[in-house]
C-alpha positions as CSV (number, residue, x, y, z in Angstrom):
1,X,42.4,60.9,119.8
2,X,41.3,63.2,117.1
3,X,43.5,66.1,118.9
4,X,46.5,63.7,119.3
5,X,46.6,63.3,115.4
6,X,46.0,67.0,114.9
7,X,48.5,68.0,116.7
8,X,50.9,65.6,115.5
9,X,49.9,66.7,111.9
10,X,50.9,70.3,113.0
11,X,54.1,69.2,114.3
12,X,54.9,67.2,111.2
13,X,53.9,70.7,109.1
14,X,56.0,72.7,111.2
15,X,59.3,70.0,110.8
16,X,58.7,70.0,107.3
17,X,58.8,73.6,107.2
18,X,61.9,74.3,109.6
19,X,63.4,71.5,107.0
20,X,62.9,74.2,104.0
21,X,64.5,76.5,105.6
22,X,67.6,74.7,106.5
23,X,70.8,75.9,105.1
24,X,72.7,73.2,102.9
25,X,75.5,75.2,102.0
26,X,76.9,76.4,105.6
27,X,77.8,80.0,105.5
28,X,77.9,80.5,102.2
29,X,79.0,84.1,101.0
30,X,75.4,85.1,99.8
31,X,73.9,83.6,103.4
32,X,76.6,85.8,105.1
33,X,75.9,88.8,102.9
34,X,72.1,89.1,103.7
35,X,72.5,88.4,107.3
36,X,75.0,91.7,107.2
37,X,72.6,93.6,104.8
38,X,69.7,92.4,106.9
39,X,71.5,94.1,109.8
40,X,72.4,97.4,108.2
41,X,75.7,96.8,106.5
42,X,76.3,97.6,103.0
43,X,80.4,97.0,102.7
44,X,80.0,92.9,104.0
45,X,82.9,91.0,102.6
46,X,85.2,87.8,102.7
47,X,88.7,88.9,103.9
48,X,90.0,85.2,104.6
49,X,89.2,81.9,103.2
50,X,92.2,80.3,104.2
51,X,92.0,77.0,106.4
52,X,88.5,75.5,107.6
53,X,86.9,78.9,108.3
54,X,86.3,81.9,106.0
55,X,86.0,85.2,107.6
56,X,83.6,88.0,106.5
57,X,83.7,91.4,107.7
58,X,81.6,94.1,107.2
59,X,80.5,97.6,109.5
60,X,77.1,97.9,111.2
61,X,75.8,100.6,113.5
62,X,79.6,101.9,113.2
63,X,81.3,98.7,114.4
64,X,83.0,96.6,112.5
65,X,82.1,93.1,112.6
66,X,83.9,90.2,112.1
67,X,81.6,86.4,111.0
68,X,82.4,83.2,110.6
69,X,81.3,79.7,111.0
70,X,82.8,76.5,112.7
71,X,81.7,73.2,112.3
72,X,82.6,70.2,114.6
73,X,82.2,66.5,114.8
74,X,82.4,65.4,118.3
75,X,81.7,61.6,119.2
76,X,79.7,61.8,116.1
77,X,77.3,64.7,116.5
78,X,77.3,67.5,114.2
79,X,76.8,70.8,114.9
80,X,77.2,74.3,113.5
81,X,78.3,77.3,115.0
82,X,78.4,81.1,114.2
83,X,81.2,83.0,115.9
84,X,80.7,87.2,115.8
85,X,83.8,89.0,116.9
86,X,84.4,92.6,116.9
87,X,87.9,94.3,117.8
88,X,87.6,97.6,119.6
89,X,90.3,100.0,120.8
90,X,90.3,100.4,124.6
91,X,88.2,103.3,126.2
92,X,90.9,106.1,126.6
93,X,90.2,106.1,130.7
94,X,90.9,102.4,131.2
95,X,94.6,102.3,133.0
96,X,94.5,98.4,134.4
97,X,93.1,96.6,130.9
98,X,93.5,93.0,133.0
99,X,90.4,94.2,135.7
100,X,88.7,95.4,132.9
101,X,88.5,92.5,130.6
102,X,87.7,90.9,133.9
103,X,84.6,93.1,134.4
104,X,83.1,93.0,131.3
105,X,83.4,89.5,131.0
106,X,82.0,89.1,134.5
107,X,79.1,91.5,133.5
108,X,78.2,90.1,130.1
109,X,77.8,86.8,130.0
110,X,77.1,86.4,126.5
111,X,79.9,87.3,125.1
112,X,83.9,86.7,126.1
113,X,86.3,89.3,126.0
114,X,90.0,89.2,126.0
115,X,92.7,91.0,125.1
116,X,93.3,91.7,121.0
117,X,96.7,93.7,121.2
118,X,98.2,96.8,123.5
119,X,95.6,98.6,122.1
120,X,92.8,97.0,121.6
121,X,90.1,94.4,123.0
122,X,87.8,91.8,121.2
123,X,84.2,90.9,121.8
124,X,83.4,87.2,121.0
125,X,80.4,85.6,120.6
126,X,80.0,82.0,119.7
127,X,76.7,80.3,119.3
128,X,76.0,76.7,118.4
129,X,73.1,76.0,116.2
130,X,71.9,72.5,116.4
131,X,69.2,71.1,114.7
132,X,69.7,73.4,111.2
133,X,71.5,76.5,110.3
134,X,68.7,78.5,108.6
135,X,69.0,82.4,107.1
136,X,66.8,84.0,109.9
137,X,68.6,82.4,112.6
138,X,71.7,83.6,111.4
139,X,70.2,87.0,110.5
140,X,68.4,87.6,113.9
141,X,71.9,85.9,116.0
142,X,74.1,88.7,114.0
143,X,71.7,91.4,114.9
144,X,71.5,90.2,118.8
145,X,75.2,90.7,118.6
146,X,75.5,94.3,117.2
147,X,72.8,94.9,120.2
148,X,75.1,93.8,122.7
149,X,77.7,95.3,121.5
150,X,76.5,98.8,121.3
151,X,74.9,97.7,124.7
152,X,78.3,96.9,126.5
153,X,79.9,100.3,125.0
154,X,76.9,102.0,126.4
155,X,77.2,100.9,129.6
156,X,81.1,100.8,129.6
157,X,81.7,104.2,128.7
158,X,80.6,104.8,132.5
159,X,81.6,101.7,134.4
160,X,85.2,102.0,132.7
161,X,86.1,105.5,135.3
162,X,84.6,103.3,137.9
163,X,86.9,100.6,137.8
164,X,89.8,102.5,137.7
């Protein structure tokens, strides 16, 4: 019984400290700025705040990335969500774009790909964050996506001849 209580004290320590952490204000500019700065950027900023959902940008690793936050309300749960979206030109040796977009999405997952433009080619990644929208959350999910992102172009840069 003595364990029991234990560990239900720990767990009630642990709540109370994952409720400390929560984010009130949902993607704030300054919670936005130090999950860029946190990742290597230096030039984060809001390009957008029209509508329900600001847009930040900012370059890391020599990509730039694109942040911002949804909320939504269905059948009366709340959730947050953190969508990461960088626009890339094609690799110059990709001829049909439609099999490519194909591939990558097929291969990653993670992420979706689609078409931007004639030119160019998006990476999105949406996450939903239930239960709290804390700093390091958003911090470590912005740095998973520059990962995977300098992941795919690693990878790509060879599969891209192949699927010629």
């Amino acid at each position: 019984m003595k364990s029991l209580l234990t560990a239900a004290g720990l767990l009630a320590l642990s709540l109370s400290a994952h409720a400390q952490e929560t984010i009130v204000e949902y993607l704030s500019d300054d919670v936005v700025q130090t999950a860029f700065t946190e990742n290597g950027s230096s030039d984060a900023q809001k390009l957008s705040s029209d509508g329900e959902e600001p847009i930040w940008g900012g370059t890391i690793d020599g990509y730039t990335i694109y942040l911002s936050g949804v909320a939504c309300d269905e059948m009366d749960q709340q959730c947050h969500g953190l969508r990461l979206i960088s626009i890339q030109n094609y690799p110059g040796n990709v001829t049909d774009k439609a099999a490519f977009l194909a591939s990558t999405n097929e291969m990653f997952a993670a992420v979706k790909t689609a078409s931007f433009d004639d030119e160019n080619w998006m990476i999105n990644y949406y996450v939903i964050l239930n239960g709290g929208v804390t700093q390091q959350n958003i911090n470590e999910l912005t740095g998973i996506y520059v990962d995977l992102v300098e992941t795919m172009f690693d990878r790509l840069s060879g599969d891209a001849e192949e699927s010629e």
